[in-house]
PDB file of N, CA, C, O and CB in Angstrom:
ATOM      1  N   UNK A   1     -12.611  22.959 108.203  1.00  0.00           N
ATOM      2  CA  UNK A   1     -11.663  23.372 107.189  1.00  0.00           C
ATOM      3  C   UNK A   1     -10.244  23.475 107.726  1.00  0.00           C
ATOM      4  O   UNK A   1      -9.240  23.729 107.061  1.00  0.00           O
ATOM      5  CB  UNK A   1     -12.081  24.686 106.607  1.00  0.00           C
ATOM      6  N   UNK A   2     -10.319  23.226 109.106  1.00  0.00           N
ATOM      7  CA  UNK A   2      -8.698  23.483 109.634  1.00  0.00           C
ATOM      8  C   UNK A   2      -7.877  22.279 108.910  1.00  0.00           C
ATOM      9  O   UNK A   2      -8.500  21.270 108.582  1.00  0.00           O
ATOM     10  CB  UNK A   2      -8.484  23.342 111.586  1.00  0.00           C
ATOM     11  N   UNK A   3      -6.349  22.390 108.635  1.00  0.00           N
ATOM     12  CA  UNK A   3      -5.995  21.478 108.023  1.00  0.00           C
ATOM     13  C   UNK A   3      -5.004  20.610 109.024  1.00  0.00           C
ATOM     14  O   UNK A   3      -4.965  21.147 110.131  1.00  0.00           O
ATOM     15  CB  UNK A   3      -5.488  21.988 106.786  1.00  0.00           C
ATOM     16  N   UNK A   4      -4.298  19.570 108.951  1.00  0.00           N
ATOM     17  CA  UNK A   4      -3.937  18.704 110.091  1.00  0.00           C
ATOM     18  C   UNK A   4      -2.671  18.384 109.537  1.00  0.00           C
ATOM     19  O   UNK A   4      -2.432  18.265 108.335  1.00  0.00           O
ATOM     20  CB  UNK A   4      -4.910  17.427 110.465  1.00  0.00           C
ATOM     21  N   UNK A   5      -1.679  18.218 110.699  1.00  0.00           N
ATOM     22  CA  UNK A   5      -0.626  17.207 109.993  1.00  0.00           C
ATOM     23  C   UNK A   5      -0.179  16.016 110.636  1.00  0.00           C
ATOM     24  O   UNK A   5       0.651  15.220 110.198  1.00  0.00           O
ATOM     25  CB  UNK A   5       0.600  17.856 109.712  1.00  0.00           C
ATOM     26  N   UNK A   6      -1.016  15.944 112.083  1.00  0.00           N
ATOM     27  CA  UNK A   6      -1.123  14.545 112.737  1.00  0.00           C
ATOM     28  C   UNK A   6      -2.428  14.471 113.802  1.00  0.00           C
ATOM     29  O   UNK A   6      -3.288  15.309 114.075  1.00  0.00           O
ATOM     30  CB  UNK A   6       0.363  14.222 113.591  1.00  0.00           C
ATOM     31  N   UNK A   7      -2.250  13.419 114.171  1.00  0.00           N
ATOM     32  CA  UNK A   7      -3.784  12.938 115.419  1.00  0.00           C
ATOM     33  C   UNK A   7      -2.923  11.530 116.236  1.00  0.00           C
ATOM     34  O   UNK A   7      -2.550  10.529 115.624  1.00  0.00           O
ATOM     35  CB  UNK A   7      -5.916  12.071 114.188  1.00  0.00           C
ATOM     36  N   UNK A   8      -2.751  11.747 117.636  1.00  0.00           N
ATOM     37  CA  UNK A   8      -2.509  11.012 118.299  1.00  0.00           C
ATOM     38  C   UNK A   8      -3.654  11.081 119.357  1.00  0.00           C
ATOM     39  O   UNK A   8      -4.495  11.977 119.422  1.00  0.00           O
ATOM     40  CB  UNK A   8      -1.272  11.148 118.584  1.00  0.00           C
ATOM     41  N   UNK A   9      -3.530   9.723 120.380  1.00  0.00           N
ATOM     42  CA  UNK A   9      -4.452   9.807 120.714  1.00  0.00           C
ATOM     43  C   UNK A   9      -3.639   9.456 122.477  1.00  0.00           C
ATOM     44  O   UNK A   9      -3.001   8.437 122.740  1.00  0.00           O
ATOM     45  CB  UNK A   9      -5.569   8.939 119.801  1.00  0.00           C
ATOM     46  N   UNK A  10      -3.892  10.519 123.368  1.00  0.00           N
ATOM     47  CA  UNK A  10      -3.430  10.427 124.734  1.00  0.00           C
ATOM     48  C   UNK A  10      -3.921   9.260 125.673  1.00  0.00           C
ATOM     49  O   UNK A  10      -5.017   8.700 125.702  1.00  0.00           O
ATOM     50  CB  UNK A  10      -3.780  11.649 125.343  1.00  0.00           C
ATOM     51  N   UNK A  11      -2.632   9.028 126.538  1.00  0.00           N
ATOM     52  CA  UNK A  11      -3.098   7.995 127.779  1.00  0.00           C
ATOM     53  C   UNK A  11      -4.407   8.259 128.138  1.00  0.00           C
ATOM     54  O   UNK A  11      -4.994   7.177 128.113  1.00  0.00           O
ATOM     55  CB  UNK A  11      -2.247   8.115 129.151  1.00  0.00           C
ATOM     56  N   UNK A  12      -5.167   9.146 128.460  1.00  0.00           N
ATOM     57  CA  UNK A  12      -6.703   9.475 128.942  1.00  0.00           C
ATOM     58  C   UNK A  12      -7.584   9.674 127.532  1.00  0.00           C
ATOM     59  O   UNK A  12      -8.483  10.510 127.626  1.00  0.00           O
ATOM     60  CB  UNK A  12      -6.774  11.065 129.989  1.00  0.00           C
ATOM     61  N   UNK A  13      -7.435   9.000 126.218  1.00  0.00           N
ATOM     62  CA  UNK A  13      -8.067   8.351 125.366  1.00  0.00           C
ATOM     63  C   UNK A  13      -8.284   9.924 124.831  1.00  0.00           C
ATOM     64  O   UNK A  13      -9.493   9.785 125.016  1.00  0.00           O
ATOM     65  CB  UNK A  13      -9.291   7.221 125.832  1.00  0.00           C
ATOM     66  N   UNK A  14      -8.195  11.145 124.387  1.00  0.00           N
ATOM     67  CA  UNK A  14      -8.162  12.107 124.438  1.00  0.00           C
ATOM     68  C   UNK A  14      -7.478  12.246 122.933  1.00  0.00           C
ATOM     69  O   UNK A  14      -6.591  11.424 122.701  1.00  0.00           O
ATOM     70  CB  UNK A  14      -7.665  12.528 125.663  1.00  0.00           C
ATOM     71  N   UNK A  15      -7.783  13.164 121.920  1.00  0.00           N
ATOM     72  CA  UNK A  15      -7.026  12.997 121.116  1.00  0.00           C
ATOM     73  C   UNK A  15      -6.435  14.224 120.598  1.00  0.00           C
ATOM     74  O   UNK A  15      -7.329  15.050 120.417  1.00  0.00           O
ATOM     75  CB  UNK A  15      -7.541  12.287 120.340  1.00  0.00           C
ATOM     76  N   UNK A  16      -5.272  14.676 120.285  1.00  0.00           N
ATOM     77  CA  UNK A  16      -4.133  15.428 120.463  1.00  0.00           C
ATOM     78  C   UNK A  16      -4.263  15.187 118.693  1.00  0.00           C
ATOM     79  O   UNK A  16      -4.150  14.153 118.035  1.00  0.00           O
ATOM     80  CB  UNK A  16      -2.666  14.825 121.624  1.00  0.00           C
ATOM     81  N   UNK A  17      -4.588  16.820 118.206  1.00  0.00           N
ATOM     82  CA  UNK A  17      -4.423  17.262 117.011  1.00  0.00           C
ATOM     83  C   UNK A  17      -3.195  18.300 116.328  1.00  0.00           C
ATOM     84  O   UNK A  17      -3.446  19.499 116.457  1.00  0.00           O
ATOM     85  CB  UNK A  17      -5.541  17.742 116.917  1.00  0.00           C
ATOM     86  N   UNK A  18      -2.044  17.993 115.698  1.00  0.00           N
ATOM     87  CA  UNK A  18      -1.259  18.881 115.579  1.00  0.00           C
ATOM     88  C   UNK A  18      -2.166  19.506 114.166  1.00  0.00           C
ATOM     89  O   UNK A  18      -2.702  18.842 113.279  1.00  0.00           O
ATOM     90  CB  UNK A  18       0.366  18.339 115.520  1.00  0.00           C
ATOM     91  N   UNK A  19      -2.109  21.153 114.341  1.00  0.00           N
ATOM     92  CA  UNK A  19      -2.589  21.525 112.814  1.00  0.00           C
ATOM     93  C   UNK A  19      -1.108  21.666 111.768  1.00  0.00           C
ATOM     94  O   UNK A  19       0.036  21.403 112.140  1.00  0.00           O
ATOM     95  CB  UNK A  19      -3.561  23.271 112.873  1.00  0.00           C
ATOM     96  N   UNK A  20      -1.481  22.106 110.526  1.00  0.00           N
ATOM     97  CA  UNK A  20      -0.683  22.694 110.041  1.00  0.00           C
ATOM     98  C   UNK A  20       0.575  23.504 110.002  1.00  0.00           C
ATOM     99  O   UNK A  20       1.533  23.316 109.253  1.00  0.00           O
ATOM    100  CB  UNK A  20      -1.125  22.928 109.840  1.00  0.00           C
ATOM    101  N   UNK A  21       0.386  24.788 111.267  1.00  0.00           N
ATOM    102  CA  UNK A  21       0.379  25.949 111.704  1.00  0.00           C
ATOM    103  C   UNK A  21       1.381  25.270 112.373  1.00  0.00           C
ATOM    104  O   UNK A  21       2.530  25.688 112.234  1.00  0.00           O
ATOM    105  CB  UNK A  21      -0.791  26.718 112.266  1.00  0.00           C
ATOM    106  N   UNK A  22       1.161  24.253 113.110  1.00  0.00           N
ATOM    107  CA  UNK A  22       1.933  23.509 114.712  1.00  0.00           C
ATOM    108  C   UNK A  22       1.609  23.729 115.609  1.00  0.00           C
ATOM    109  O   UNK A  22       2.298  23.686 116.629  1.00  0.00           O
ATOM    110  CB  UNK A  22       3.142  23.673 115.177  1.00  0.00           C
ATOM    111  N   UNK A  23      -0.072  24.184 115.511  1.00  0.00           N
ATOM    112  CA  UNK A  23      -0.782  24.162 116.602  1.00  0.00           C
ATOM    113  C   UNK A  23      -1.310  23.007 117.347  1.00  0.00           C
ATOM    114  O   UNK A  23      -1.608  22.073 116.603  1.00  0.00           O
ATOM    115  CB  UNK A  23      -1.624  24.803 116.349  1.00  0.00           C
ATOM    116  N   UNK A  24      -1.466  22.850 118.309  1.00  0.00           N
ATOM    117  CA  UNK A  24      -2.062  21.737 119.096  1.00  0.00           C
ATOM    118  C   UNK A  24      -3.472  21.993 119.726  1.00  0.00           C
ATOM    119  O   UNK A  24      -3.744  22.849 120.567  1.00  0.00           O
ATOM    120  CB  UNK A  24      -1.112  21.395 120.206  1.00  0.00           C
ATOM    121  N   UNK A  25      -4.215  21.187 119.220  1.00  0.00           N
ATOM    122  CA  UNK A  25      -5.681  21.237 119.862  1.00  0.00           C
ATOM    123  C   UNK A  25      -5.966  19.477 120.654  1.00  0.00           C
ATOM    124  O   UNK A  25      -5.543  18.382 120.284  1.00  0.00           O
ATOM    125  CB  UNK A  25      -7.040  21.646 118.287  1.00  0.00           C
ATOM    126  N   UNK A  26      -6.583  19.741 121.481  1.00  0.00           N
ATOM    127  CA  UNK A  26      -6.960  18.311 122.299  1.00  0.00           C
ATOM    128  C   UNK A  26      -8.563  18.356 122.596  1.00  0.00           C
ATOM    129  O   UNK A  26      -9.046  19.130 123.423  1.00  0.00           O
ATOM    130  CB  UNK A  26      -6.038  18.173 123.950  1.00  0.00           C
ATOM    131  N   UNK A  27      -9.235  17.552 121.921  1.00  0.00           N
ATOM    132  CA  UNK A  27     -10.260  17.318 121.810  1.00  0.00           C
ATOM    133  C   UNK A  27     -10.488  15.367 122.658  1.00  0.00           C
ATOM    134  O   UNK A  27      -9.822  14.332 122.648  1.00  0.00           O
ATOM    135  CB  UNK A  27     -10.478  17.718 120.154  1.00  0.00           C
ATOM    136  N   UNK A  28     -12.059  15.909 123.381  1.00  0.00           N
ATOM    137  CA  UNK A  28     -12.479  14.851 124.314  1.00  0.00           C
ATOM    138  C   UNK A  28     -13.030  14.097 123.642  1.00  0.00           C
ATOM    139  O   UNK A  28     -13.846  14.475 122.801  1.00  0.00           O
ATOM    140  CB  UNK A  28     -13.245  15.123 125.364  1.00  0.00           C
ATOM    141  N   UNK A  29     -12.655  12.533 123.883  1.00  0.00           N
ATOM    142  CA  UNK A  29     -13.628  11.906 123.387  1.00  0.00           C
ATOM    143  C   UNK A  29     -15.107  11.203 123.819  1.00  0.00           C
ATOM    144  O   UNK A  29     -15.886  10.356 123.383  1.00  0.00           O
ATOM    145  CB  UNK A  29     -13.020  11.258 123.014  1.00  0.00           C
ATOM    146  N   UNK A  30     -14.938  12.331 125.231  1.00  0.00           N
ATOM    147  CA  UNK A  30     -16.698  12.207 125.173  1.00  0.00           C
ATOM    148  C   UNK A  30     -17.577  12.781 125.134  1.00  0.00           C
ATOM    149  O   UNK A  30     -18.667  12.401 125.560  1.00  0.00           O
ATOM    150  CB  UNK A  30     -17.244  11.836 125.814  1.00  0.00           C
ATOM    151  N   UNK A  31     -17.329  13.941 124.570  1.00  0.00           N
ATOM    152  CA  UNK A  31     -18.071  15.103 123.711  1.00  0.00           C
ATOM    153  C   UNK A  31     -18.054  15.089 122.064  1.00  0.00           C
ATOM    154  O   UNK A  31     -17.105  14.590 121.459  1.00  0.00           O
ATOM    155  CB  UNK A  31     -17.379  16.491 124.118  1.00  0.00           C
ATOM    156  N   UNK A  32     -18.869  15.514 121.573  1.00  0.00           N
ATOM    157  CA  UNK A  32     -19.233  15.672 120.131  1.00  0.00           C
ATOM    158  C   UNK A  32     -18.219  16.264 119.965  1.00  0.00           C
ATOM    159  O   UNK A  32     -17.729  17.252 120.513  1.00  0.00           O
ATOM    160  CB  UNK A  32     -20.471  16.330 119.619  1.00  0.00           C
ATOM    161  N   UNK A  33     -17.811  15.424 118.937  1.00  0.00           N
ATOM    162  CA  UNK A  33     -16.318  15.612 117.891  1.00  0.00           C
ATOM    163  C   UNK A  33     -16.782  16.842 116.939  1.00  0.00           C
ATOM    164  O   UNK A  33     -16.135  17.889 116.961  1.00  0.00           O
ATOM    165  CB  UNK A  33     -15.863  13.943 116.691  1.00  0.00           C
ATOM    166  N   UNK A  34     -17.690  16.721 116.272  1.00  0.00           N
ATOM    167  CA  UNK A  34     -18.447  17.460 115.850  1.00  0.00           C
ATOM    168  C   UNK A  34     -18.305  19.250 116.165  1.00  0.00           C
ATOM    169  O   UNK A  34     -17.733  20.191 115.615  1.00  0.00           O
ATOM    170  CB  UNK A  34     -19.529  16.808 116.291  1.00  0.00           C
ATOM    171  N   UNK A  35     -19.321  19.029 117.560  1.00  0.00           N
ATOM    172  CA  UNK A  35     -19.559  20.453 118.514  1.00  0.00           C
ATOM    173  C   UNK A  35     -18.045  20.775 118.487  1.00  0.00           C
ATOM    174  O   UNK A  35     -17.845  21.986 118.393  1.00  0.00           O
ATOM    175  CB  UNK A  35     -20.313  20.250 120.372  1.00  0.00           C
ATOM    176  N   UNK A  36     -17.131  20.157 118.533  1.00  0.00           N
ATOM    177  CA  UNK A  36     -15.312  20.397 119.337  1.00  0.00           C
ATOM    178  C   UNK A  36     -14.954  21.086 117.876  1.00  0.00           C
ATOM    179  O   UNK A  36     -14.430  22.198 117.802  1.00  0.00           O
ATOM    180  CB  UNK A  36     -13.944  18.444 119.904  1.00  0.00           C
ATOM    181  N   UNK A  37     -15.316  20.259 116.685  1.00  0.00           N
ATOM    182  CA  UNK A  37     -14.702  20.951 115.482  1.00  0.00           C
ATOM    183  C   UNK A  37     -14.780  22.590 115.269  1.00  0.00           C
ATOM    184  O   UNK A  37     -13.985  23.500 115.035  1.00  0.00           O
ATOM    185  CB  UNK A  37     -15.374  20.328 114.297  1.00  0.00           C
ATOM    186  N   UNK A  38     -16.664  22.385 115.559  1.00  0.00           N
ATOM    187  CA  UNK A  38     -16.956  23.682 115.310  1.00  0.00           C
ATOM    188  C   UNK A  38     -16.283  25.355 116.251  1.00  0.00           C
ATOM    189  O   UNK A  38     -15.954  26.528 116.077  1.00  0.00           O
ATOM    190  CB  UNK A  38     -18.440  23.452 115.453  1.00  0.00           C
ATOM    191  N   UNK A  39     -16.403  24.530 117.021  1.00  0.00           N
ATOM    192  CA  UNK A  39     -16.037  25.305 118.403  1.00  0.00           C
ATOM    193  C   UNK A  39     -14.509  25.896 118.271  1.00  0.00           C
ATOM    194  O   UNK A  39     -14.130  26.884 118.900  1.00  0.00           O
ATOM    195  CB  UNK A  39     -16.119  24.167 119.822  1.00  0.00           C
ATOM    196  N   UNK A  40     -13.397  24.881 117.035  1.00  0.00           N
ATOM    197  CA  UNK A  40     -12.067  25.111 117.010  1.00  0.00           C
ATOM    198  C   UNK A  40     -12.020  26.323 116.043  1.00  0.00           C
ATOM    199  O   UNK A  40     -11.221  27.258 115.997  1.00  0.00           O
ATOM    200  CB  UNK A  40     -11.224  23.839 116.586  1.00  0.00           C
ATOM    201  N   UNK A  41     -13.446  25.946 115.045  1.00  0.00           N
ATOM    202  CA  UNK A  41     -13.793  27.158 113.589  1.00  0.00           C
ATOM    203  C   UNK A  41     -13.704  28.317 114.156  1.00  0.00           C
ATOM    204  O   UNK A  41     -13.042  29.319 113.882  1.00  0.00           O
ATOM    205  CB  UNK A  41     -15.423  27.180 112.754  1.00  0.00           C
ATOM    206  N   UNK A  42     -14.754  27.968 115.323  1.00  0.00           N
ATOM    207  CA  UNK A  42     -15.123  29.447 115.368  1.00  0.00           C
ATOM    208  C   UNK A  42     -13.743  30.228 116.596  1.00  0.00           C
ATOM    209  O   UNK A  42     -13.462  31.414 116.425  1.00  0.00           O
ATOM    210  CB  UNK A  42     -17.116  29.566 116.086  1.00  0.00           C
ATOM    211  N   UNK A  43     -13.341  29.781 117.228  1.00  0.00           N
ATOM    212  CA  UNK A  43     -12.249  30.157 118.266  1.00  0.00           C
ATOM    213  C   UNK A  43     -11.254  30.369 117.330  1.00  0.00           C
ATOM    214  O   UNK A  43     -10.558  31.268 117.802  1.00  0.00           O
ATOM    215  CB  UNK A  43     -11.833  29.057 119.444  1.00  0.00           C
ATOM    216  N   UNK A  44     -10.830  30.047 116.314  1.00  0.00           N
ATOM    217  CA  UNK A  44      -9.507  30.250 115.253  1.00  0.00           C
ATOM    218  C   UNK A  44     -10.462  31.988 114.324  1.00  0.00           C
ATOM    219  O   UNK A  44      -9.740  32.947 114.053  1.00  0.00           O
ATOM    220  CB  UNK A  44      -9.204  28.118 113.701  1.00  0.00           C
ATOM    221  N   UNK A  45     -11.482  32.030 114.108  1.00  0.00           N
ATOM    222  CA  UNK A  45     -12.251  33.071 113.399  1.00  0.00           C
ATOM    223  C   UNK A  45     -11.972  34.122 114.189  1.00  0.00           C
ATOM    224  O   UNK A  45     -11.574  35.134 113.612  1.00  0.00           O
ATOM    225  CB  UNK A  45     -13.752  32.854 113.209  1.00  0.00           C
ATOM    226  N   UNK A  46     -12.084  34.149 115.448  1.00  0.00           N
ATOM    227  CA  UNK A  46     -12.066  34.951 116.271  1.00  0.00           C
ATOM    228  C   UNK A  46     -10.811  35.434 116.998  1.00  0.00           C
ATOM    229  O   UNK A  46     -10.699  36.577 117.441  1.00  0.00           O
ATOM    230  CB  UNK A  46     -12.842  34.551 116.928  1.00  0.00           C
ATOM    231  N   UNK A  47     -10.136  34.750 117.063  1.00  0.00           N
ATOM    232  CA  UNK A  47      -8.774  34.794 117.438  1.00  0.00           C
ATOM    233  C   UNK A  47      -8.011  35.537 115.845  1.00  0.00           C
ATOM    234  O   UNK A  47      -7.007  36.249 115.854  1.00  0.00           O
ATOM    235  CB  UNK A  47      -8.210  32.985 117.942  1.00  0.00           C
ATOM    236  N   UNK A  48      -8.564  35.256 114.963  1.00  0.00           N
ATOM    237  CA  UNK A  48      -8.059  35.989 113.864  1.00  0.00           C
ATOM    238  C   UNK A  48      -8.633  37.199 113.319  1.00  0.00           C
ATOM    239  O   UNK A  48      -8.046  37.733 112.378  1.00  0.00           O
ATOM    240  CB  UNK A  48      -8.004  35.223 112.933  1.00  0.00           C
ATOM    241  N   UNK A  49     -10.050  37.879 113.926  1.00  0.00           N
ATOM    242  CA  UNK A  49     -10.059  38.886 113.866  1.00  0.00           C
ATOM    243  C   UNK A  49      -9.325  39.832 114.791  1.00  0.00           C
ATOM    244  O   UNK A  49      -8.917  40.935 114.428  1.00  0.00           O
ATOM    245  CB  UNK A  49     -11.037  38.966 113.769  1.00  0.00           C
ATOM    246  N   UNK A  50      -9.197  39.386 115.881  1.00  0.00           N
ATOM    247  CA  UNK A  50      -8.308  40.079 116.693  1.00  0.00           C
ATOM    248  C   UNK A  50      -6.760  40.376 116.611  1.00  0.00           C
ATOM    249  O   UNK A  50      -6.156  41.332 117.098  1.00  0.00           O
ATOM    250  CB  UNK A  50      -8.465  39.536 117.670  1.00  0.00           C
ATOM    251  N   UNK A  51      -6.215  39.208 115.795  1.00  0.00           N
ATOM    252  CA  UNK A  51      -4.684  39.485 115.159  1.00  0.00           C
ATOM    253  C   UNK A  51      -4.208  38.188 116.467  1.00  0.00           C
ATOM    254  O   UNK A  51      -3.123  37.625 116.321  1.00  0.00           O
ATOM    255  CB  UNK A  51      -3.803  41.688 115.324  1.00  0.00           C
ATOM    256  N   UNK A  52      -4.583  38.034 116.974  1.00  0.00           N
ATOM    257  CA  UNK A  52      -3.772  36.349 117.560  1.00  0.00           C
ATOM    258  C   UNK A  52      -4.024  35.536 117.486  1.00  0.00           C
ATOM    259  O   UNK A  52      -5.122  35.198 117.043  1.00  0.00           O
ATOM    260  CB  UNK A  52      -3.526  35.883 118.564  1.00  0.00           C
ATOM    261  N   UNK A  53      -2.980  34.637 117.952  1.00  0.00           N
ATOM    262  CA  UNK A  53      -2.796  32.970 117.724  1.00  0.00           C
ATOM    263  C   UNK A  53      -2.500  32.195 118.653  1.00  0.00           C
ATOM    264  O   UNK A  53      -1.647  32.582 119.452  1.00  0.00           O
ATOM    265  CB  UNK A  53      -1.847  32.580 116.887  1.00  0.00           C
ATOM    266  N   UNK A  54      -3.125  30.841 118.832  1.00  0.00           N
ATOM    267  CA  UNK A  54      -2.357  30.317 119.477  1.00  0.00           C
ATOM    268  C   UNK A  54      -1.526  29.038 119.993  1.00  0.00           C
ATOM    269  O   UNK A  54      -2.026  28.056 119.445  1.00  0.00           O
ATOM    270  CB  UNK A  54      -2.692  30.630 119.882  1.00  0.00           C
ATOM    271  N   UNK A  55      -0.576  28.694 120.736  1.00  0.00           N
ATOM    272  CA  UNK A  55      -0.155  27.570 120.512  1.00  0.00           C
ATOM    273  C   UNK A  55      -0.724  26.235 121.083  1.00  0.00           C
ATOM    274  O   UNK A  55      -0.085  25.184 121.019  1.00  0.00           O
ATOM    275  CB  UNK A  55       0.938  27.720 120.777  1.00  0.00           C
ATOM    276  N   UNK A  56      -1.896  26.331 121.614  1.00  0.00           N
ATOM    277  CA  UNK A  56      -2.636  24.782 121.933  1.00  0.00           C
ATOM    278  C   UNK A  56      -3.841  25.721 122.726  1.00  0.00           C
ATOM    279  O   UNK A  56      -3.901  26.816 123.287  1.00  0.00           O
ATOM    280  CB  UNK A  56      -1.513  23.277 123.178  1.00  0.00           C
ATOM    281  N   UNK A  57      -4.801  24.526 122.392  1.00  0.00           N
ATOM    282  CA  UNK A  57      -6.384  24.931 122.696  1.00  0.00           C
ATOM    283  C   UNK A  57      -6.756  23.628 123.449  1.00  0.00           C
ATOM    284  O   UNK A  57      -6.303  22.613 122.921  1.00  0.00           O
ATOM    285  CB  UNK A  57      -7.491  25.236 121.173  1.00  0.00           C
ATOM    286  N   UNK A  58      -7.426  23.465 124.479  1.00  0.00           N
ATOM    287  CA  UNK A  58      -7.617  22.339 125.205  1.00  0.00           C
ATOM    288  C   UNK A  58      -9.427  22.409 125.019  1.00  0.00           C
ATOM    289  O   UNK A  58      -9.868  23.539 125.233  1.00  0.00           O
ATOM    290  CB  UNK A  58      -6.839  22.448 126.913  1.00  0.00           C
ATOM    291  N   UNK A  59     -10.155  21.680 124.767  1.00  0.00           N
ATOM    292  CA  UNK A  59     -11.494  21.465 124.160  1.00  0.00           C
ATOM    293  C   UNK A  59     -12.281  20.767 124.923  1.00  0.00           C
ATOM    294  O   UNK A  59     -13.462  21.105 125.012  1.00  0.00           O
ATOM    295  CB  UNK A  59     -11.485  20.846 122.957  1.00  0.00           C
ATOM    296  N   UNK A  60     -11.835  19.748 125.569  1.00  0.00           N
ATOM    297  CA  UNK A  60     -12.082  18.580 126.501  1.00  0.00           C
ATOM    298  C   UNK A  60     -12.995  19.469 128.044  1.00  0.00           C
ATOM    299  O   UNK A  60     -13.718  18.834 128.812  1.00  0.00           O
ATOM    300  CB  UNK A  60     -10.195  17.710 126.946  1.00  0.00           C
ATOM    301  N   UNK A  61     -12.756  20.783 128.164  1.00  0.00           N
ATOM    302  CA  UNK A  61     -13.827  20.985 129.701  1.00  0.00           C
ATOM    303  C   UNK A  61     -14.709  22.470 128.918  1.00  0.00           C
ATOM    304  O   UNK A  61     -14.476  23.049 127.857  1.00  0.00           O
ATOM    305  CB  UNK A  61     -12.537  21.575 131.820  1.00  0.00           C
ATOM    306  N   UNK A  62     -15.588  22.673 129.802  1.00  0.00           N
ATOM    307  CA  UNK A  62     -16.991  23.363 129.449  1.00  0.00           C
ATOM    308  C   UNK A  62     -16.035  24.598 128.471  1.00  0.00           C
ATOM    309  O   UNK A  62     -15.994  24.636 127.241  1.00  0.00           O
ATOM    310  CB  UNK A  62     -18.166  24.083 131.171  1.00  0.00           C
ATOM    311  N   UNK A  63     -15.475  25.339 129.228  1.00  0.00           N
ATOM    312  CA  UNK A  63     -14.517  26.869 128.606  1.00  0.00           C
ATOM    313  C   UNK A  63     -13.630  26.030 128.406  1.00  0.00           C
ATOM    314  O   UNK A  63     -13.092  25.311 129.248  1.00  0.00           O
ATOM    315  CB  UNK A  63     -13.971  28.402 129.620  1.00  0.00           C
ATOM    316  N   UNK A  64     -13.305  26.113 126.547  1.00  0.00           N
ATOM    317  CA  UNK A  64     -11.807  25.932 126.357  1.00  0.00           C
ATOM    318  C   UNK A  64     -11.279  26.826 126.622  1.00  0.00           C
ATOM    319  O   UNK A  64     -11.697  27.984 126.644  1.00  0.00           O
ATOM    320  CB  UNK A  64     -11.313  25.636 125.271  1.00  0.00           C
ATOM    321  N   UNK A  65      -9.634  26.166 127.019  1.00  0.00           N
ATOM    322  CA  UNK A  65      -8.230  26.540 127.756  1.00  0.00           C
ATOM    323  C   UNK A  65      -7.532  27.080 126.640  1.00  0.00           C
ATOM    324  O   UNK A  65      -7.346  26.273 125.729  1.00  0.00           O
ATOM    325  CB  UNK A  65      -7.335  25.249 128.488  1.00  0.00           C
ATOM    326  N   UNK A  66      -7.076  28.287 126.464  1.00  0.00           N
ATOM    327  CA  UNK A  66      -6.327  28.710 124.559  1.00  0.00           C
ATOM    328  C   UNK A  66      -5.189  29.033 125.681  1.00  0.00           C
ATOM    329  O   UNK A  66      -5.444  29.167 126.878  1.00  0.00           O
ATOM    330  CB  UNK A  66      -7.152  30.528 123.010  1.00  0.00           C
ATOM    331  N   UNK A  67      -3.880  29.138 125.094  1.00  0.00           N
ATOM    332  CA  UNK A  67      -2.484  29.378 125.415  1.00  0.00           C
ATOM    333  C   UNK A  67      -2.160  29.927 124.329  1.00  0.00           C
ATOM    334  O   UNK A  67      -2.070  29.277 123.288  1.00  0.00           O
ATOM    335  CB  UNK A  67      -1.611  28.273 125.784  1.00  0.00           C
ATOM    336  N   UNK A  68      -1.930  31.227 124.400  1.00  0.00           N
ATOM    337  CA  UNK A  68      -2.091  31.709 123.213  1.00  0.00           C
ATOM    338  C   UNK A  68       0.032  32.495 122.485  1.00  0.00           C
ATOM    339  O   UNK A  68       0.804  33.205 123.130  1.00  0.00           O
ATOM    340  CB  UNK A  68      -3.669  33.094 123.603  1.00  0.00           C
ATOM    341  N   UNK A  69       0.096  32.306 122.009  1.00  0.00           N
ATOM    342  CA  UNK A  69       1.942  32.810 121.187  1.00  0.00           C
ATOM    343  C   UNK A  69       1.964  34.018 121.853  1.00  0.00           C
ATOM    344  O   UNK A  69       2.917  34.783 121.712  1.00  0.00           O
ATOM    345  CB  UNK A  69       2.205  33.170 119.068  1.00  0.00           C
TER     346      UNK A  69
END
């Protein structure tokens, strides 16, 4: 349900999601696009019960990397 306002796709084939917000998420493309979506649901759910946000989420290794505002 996150909403998007671009998708590029990095020199290391990697693809670089700006949301809405002007957040940046980077998702691997050799992991389930899928598993990465869900994983952004639930890390944005959670990050919003707590009252933060943040400005890029890296998805691509085992623990995503959040950098958070």
């Amino acid at each position: 349900n996150a909403s998007f306002s671009s998708i590029a796709v990095a020199s290391d084939s990697s693809y670089i999601v700006r949301l809405k917000e002007g957040e940046e998420v980077i998702f691997s493309p050799e992991k389930n696009i899928e598993a990465q979506v869900a994983s952004l649901q639930l890390i944005q759910k959670r990050l919003t019960i707590e009252g933060k946000s943040f400005i890029k989420l890296d998805l691509r290794f085992t623990n995503p990397i959040i950098i958070f505002k």
